[in-house]
N, CA, C and O atoms as a GROMACS GRO file, in nm:
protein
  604
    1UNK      N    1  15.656   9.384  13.697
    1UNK     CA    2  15.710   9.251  13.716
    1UNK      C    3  15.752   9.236  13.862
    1UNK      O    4  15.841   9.301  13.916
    2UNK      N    5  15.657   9.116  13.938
    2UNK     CA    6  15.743   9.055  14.083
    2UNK      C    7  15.870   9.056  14.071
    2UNK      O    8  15.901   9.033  13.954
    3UNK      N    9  15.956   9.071  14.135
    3UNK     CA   10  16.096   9.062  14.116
    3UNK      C   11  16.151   9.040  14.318
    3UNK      O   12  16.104   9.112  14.405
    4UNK      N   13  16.281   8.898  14.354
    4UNK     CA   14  16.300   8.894  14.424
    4UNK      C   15  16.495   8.886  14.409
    4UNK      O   16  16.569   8.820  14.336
    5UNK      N   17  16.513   8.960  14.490
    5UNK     CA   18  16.678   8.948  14.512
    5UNK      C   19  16.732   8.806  14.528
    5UNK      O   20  16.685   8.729  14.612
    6UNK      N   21  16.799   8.785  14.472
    6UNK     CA   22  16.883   8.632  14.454
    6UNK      C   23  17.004   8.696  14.560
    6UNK      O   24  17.073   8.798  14.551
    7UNK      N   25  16.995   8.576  14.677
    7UNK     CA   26  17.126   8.600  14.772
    7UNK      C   27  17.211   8.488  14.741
    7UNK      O   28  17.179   8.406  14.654
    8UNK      N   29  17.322   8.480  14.810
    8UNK     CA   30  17.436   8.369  14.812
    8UNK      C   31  17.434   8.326  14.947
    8UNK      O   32  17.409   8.410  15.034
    9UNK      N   33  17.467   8.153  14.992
    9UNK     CA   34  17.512   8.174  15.100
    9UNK      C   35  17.684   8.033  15.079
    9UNK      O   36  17.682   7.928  15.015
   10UNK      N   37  17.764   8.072  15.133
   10UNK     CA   38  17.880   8.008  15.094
   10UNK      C   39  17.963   7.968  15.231
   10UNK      O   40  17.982   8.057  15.314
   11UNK      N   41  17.999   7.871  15.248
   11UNK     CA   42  18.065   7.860  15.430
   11UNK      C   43  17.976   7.939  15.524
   11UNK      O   44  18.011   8.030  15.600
   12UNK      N   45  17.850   7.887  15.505
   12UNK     CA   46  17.707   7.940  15.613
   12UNK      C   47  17.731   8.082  15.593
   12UNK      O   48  17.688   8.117  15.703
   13UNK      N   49  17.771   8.200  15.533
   13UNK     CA   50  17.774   8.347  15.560
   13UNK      C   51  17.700   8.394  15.377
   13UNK      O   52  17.720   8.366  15.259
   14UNK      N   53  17.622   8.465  15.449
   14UNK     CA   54  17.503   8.509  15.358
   14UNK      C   55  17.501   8.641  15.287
   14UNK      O   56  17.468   8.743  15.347
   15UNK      N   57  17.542   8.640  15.131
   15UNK     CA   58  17.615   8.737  15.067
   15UNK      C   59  17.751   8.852  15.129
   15UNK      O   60  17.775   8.972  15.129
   16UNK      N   61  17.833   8.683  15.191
   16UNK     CA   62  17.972   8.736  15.263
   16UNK      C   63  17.952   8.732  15.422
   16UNK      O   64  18.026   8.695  15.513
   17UNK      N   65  17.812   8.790  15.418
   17UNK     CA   66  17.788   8.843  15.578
   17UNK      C   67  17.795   8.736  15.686
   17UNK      O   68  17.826   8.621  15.655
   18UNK      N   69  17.766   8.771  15.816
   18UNK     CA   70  17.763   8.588  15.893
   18UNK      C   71  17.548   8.676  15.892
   18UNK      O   72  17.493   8.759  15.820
   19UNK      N   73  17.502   8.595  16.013
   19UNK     CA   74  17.342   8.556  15.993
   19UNK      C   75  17.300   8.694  16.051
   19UNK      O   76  17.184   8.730  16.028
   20UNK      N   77  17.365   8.757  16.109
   20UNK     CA   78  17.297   8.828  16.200
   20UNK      C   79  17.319   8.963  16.180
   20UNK      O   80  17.269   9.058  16.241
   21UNK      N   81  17.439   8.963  16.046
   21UNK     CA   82  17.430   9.110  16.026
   21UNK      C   83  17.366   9.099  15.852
   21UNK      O   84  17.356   9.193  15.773
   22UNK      N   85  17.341   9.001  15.838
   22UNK     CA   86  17.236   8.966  15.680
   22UNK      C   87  17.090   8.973  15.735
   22UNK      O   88  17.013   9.019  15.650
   23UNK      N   89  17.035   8.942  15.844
   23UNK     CA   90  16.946   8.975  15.899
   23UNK      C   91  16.871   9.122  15.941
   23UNK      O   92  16.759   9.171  15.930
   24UNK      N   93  17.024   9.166  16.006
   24UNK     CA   94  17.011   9.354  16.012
   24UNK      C   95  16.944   9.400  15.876
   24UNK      O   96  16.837   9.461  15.863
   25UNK      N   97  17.039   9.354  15.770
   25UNK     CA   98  16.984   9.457  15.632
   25UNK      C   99  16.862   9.435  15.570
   25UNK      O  100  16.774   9.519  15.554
   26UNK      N  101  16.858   9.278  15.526
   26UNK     CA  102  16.720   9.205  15.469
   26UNK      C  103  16.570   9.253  15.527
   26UNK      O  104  16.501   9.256  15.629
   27UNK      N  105  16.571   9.285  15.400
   27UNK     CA  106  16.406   9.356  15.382
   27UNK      C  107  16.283   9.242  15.297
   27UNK      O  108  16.314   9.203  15.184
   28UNK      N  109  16.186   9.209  15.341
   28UNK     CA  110  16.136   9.100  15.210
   28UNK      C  111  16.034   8.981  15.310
   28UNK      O  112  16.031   8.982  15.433
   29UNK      N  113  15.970   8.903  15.237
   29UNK     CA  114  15.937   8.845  15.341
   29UNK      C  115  15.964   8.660  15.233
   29UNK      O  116  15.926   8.550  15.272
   30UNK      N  117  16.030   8.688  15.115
   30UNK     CA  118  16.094   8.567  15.086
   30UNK      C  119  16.234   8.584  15.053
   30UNK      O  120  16.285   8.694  15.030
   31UNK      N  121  16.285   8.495  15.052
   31UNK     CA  122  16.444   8.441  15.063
   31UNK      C  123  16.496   8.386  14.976
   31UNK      O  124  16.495   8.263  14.983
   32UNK      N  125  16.542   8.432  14.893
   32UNK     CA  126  16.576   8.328  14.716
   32UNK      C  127  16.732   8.300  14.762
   32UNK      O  128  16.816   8.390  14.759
   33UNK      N  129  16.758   8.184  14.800
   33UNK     CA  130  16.924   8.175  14.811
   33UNK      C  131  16.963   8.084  14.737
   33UNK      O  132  16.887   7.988  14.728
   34UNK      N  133  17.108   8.082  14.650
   34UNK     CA  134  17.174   8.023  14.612
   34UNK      C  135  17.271   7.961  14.660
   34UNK      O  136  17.376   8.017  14.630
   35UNK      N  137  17.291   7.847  14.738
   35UNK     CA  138  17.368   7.769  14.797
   35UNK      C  139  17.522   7.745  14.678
   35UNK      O  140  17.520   7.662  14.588
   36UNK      N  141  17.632   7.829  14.704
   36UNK     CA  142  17.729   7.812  14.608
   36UNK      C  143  17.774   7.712  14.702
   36UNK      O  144  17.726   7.616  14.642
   37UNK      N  145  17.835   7.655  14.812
   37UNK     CA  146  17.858   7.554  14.809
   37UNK      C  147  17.833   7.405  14.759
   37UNK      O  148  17.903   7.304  14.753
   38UNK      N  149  17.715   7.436  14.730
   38UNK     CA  150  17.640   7.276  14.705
   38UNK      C  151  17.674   7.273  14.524
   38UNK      O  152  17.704   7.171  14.463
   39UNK      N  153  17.662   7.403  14.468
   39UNK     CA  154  17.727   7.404  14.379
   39UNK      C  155  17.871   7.326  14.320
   39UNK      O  156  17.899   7.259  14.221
   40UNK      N  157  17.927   7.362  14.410
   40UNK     CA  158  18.059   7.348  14.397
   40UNK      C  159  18.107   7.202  14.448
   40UNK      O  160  18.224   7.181  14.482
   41UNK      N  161  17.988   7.082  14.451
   41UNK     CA  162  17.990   6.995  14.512
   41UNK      C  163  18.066   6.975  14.650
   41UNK      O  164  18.162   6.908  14.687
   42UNK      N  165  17.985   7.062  14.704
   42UNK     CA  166  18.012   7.021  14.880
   42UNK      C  167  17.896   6.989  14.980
   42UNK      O  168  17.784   6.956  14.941
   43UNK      N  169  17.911   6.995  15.041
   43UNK     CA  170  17.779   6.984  15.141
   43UNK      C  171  17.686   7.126  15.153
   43UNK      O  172  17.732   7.238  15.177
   44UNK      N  173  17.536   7.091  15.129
   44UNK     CA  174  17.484   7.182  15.144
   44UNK      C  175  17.443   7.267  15.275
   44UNK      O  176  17.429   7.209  15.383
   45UNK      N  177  17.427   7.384  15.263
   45UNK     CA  178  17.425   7.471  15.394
   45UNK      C  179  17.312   7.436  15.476
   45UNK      O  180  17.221   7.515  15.499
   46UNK      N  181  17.319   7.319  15.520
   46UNK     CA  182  17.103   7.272  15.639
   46UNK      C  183  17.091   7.381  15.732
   46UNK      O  184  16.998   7.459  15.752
   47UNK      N  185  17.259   7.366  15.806
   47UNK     CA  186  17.211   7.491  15.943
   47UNK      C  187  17.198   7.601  15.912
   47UNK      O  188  17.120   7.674  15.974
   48UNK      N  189  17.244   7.630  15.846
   48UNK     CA  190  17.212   7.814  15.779
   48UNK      C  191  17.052   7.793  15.748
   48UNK      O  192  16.961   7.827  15.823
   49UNK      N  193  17.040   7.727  15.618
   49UNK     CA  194  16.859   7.728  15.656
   49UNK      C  195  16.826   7.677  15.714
   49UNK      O  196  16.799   7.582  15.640
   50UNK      N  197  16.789   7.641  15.828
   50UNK     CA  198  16.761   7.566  15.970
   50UNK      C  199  16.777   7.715  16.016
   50UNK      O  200  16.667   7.761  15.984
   51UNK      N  201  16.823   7.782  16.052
   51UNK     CA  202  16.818   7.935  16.121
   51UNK      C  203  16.764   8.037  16.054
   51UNK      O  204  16.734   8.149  16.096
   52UNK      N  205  16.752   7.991  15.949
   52UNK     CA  206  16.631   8.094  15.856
   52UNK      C  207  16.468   8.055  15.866
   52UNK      O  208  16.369   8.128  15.872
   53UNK      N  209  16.480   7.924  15.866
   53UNK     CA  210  16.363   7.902  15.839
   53UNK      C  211  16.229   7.930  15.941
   53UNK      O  212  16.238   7.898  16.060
   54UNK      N  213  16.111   7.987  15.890
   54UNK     CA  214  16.035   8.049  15.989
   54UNK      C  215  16.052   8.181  15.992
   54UNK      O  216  15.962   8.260  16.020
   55UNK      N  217  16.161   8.210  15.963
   55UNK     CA  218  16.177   8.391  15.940
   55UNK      C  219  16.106   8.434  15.802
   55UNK      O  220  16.031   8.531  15.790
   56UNK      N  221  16.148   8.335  15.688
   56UNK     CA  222  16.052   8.385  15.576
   56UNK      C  223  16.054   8.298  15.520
   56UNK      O  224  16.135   8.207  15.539
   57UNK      N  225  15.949   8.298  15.418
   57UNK     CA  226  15.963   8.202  15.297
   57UNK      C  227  16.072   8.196  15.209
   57UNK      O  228  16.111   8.281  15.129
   58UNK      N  229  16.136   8.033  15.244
   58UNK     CA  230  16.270   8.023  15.204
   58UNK      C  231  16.250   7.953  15.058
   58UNK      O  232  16.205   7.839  15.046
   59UNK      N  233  16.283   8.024  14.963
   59UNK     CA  234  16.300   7.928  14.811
   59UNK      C  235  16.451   7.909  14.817
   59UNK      O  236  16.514   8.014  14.822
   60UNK      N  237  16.515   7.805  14.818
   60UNK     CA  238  16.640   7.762  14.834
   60UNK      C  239  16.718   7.659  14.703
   60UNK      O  240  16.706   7.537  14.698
   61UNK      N  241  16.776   7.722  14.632
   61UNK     CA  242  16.878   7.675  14.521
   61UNK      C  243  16.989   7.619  14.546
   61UNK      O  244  17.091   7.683  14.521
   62UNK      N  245  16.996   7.509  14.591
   62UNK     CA  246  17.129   7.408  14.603
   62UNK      C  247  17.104   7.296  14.537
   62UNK      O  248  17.067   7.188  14.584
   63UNK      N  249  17.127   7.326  14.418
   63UNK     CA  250  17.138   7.240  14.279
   63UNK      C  251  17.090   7.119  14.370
   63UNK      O  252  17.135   7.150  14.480
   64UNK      N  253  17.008   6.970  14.387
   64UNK     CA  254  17.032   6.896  14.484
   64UNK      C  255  17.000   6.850  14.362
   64UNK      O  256  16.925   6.894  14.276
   65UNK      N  257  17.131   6.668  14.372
   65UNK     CA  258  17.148   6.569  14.302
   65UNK      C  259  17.046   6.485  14.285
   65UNK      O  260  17.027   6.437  14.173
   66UNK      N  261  16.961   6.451  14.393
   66UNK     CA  262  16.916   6.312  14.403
   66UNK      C  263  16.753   6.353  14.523
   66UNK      O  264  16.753   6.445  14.606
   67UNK      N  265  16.643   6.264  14.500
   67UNK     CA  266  16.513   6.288  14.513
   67UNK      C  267  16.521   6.358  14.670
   67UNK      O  268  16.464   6.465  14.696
   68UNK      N  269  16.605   6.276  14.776
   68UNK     CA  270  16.627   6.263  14.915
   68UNK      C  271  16.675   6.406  14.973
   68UNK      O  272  16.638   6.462  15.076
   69UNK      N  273  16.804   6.464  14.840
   69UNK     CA  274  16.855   6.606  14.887
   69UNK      C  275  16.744   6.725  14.878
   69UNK      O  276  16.773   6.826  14.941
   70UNK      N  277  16.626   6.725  14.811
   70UNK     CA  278  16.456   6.777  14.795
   70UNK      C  279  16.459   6.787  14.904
   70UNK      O  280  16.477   6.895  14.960
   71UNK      N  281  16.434   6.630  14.990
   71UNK     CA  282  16.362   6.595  15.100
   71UNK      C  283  16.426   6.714  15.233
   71UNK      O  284  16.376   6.800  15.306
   72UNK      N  285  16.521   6.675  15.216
   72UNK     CA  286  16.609   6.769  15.311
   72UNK      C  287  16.565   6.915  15.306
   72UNK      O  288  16.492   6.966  15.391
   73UNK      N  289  16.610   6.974  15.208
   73UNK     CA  290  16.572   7.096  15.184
   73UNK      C  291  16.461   7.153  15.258
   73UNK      O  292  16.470   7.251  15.332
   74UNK      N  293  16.281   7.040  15.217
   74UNK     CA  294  16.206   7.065  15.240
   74UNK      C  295  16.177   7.035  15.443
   74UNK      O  296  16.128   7.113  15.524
   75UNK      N  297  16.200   6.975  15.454
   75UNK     CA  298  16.243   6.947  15.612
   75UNK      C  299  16.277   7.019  15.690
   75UNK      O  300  16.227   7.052  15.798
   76UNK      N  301  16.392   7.058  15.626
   76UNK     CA  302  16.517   7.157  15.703
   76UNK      C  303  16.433   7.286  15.721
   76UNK      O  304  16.478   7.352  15.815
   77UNK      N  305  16.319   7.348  15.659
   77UNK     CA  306  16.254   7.465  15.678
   77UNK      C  307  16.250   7.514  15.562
   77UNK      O  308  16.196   7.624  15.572
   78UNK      N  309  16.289   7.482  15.406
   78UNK     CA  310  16.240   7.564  15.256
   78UNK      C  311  16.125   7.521  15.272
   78UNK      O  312  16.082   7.421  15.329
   79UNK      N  313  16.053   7.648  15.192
   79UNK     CA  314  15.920   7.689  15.117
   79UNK      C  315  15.949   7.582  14.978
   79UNK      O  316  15.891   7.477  14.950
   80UNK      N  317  16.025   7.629  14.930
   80UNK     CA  318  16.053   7.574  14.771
   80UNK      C  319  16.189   7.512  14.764
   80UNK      O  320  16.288   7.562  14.818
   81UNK      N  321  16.189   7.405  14.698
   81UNK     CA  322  16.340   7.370  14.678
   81UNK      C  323  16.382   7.406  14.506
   81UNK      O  324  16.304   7.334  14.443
   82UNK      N  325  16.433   7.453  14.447
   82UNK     CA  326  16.497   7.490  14.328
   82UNK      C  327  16.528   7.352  14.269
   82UNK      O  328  16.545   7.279  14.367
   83UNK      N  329  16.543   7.281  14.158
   83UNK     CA  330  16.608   7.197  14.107
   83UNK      C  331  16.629   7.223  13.980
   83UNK      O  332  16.535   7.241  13.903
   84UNK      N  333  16.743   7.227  13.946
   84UNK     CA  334  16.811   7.242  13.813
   84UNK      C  335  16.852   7.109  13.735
   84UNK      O  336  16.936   7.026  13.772
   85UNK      N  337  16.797   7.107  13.652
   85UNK     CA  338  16.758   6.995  13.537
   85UNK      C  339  16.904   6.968  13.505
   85UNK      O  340  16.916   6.849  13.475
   86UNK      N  341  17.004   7.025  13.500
   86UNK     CA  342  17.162   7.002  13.489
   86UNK      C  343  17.215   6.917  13.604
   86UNK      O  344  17.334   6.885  13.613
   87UNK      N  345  17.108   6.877  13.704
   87UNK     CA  346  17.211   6.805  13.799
   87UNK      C  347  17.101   6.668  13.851
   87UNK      O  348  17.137   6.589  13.938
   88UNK      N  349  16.977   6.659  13.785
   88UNK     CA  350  16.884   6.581  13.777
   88UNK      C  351  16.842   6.540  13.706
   88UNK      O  352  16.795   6.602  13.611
   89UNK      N  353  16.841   6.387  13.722
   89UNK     CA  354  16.736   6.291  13.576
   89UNK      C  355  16.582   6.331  13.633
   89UNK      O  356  16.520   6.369  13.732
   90UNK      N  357  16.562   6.277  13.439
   90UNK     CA  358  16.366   6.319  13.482
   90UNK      C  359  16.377   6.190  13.555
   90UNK      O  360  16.437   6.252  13.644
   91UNK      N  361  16.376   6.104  13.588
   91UNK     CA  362  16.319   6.015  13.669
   91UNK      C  363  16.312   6.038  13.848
   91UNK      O  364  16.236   5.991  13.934
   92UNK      N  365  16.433   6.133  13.855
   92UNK     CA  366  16.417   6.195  13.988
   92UNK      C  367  16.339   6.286  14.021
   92UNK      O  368  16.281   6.310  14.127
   93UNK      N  369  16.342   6.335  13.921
   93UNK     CA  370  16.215   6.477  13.949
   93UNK      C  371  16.045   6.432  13.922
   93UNK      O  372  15.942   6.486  13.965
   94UNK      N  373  16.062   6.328  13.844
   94UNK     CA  374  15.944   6.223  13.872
   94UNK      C  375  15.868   6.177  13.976
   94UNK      O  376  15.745   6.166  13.974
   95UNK      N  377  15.974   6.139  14.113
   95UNK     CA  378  15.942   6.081  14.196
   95UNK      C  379  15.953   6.205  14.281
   95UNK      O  380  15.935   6.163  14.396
   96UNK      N  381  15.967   6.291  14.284
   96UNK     CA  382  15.972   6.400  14.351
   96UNK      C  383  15.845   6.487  14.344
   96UNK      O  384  15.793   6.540  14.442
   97UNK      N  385  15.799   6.497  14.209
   97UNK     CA  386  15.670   6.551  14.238
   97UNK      C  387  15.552   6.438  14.278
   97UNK      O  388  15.433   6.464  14.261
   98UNK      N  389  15.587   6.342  14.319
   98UNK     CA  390  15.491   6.232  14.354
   98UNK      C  391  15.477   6.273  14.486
   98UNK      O  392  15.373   6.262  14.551
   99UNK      N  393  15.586   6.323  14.529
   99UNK     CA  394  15.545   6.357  14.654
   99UNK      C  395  15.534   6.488  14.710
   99UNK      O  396  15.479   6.484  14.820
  100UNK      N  397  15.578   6.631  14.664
  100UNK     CA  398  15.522   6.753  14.682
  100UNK      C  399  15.532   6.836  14.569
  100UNK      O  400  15.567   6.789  14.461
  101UNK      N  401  15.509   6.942  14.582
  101UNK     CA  402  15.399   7.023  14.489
  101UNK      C  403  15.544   7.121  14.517
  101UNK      O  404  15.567   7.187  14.416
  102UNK      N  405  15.630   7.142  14.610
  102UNK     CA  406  15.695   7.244  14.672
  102UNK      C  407  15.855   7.273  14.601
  102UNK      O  408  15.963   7.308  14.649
  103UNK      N  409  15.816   7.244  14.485
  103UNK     CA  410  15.963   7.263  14.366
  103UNK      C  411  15.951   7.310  14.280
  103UNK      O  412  15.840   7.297  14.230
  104UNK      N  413  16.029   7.376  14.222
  104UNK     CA  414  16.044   7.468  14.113
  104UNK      C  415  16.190   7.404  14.008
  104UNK      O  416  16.300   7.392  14.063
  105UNK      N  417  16.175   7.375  13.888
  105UNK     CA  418  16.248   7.312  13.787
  105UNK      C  419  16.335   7.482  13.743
  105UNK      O  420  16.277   7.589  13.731
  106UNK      N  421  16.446   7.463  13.731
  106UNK     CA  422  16.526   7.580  13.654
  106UNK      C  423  16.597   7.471  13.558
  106UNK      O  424  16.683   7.385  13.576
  107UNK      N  425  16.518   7.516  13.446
  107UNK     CA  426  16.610   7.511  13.342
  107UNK      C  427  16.580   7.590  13.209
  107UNK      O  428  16.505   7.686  13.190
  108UNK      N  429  16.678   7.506  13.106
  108UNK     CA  430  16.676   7.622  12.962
  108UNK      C  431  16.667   7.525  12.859
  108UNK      O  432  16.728   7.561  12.757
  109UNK      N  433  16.603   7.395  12.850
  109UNK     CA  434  16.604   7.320  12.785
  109UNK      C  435  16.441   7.229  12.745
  109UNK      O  436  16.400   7.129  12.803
  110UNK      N  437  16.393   7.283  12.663
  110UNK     CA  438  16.290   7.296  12.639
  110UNK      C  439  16.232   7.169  12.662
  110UNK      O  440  16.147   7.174  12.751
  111UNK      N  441  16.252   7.026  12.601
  111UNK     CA  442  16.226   6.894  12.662
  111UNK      C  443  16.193   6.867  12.788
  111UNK      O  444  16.084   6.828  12.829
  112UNK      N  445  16.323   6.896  12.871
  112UNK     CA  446  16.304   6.884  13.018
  112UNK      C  447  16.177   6.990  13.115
  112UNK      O  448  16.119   6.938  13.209
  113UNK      N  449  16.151   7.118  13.082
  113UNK     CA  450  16.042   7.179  13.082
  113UNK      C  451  15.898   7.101  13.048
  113UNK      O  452  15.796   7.095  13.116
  114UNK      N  453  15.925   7.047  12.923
  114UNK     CA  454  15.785   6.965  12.861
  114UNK      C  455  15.793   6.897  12.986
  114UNK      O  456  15.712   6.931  13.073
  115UNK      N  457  15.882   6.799  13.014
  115UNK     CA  458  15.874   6.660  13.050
  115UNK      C  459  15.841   6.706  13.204
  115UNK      O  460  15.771   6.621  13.258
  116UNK      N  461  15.873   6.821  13.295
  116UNK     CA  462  15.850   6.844  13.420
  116UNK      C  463  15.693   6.894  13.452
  116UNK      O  464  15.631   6.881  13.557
  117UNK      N  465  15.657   6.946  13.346
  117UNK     CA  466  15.471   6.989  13.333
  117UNK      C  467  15.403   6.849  13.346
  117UNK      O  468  15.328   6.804  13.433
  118UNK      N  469  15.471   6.777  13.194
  118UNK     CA  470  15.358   6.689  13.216
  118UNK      C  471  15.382   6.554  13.355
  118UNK      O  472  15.320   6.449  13.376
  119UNK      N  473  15.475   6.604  13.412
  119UNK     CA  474  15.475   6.482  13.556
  119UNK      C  475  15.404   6.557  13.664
  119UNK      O  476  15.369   6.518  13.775
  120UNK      N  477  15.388   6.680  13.604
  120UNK     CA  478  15.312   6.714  13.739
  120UNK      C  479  15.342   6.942  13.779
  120UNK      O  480  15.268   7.034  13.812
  121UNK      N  481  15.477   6.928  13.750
  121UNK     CA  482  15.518   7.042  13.748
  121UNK      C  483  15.441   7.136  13.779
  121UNK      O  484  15.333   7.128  13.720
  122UNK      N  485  15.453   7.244  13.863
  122UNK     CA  486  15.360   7.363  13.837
  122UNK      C  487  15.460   7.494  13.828
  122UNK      O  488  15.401   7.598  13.799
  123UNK      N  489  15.613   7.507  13.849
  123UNK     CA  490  15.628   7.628  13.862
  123UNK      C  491  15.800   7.556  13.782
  123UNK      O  492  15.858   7.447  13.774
  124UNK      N  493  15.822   7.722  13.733
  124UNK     CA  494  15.983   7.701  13.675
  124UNK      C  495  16.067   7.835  13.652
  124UNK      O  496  16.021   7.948  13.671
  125UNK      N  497  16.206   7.805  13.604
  125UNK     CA  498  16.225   7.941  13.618
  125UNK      C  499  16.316   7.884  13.477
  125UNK      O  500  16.378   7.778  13.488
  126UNK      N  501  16.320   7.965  13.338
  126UNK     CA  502  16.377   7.935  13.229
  126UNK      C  503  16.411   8.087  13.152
  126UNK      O  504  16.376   8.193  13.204
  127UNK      N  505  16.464   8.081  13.057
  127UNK     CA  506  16.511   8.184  12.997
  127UNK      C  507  16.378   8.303  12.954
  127UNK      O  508  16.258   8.277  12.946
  128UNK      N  509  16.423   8.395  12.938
  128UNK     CA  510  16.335   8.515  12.831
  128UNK      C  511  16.259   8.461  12.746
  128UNK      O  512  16.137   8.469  12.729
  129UNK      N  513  16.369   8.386  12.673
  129UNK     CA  514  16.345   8.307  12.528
  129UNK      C  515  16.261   8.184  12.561
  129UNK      O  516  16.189   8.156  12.465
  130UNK      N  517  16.249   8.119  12.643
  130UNK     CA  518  16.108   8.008  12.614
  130UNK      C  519  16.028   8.054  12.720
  130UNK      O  520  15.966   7.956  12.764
  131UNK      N  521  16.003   8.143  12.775
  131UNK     CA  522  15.922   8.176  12.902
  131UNK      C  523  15.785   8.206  12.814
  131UNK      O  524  15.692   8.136  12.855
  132UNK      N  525  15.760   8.264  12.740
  132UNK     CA  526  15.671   8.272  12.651
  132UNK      C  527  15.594   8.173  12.595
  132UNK      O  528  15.474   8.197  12.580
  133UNK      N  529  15.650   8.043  12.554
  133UNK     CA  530  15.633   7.879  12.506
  133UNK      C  531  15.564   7.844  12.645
  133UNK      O  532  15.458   7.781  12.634
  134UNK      N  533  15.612   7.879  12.792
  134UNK     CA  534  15.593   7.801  12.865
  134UNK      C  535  15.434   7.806  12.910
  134UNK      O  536  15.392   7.920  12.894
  135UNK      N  537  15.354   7.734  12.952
  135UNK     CA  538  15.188   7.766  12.984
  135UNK      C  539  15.163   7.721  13.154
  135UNK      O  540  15.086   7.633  13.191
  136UNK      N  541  15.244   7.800  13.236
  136UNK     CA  542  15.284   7.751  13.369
  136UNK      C  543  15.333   7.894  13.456
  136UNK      O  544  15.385   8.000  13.421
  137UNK      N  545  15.291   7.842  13.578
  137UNK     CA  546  15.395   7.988  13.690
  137UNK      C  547  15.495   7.929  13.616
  137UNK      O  548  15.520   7.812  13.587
  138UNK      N  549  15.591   8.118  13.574
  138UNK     CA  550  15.715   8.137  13.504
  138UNK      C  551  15.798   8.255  13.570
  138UNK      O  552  15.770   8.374  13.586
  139UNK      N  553  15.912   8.176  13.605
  139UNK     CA  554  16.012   8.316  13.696
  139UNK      C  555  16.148   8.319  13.527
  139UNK      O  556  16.191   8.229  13.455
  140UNK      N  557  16.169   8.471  13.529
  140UNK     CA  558  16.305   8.467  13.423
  140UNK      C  559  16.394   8.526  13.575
  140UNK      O  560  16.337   8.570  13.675
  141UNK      N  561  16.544   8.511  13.555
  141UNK     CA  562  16.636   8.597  13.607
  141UNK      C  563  16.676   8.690  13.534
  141UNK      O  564  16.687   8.695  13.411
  142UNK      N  565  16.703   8.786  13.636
  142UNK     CA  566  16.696   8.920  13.541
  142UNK      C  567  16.800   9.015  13.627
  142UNK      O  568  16.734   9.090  13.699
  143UNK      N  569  16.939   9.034  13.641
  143UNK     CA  570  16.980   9.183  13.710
  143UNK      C  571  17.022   9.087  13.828
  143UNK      O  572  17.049   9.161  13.922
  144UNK      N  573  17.038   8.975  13.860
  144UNK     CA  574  17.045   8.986  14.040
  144UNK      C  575  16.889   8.914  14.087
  144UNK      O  576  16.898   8.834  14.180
  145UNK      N  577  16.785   8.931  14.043
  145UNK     CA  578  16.698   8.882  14.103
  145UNK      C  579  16.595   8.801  14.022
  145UNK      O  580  16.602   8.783  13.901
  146UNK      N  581  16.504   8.757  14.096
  146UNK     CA  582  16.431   8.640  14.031
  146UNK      C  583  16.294   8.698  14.004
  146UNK      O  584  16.220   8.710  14.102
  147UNK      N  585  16.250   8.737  13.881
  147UNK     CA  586  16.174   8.801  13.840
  147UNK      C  587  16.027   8.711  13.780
  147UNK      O  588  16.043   8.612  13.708
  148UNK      N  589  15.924   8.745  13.808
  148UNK     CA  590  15.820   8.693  13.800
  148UNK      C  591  15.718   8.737  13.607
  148UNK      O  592  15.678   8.840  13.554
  149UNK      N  593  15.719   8.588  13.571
  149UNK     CA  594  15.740   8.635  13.375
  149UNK      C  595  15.544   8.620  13.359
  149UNK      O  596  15.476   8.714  13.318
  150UNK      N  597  15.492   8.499  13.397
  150UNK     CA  598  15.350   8.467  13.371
  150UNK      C  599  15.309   8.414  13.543
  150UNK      O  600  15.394   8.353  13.608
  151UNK      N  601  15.207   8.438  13.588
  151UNK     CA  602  15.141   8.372  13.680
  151UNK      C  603  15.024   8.260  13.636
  151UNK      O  604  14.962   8.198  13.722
   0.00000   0.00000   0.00000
């Protein structure tokens, strides 16, 4: 199984670290980060990825609300933007794959899965338990990292 380390980045410092000593250690040539600020409804980290980006392929998880916070993401220098079906209507993620291919749906709710394939969807990341149901690139989390279920 592919498998990629899930990092944090929280007040721009990247699993605690600031950029340059997360840089020293990081081995990999993609970047799975979880934006806990944006989580936590704050502003998401742009300049942190804005200084990543180009170093590797950035898949970037900051829950984003609305079609435009995608846009950003994808701008700012992500490979992939993450969107979690808990903080998005299908109608946003609608208009979102109208316009790139470069998102990945996380969720655990089998409807919203249906409903993200058939708008277009190509990649997701959902539980153990429906990864199997799913007929699509499938990531489970597993341990810390983002593990690769069907190609």
């Amino acid at each position: 199984m592919n498998c990629i380390k899930i990092h944090t980045v929280k007040d721009s410092r990247l699993d605690g670290s600031g950029l340059d000593a997360f840089l020293d250690n990081f081995e990999g040539n993609v970047l799975y980060i979880i934006d806990v600020d944006s989580y936590n409804k704050r502003e998401m980290n742009l300049k942190t990825y804005d200084e990543l980006s180009g170093l590797f392929e950035l898949w970037i998880d900051a829950a984003p609300r609305r079609y435009y916070d995608v846009m950003d993401i994808l701008v700012i220098g992500g490979n992939k933007a993450i969107i979690d079906s808990n903080f998005m209507r299908d109608k946003d993620i609608e208009k979102i794959l109208e316009l790139t291919d470069n998102v990945i749906l996380k969720s655990y709710d089998k409807r919203r899965i249906e409903n993200f394939i058939m708008f277009g969807g190509k990649e997701i990341i959902t539980s153990k338990n429906l990864a199997d149901y799913v007929n699509t690139r499938t990531h489970i989390i597993k341990g810390g990292e983002l593990c690769l279920w069907r190609d």
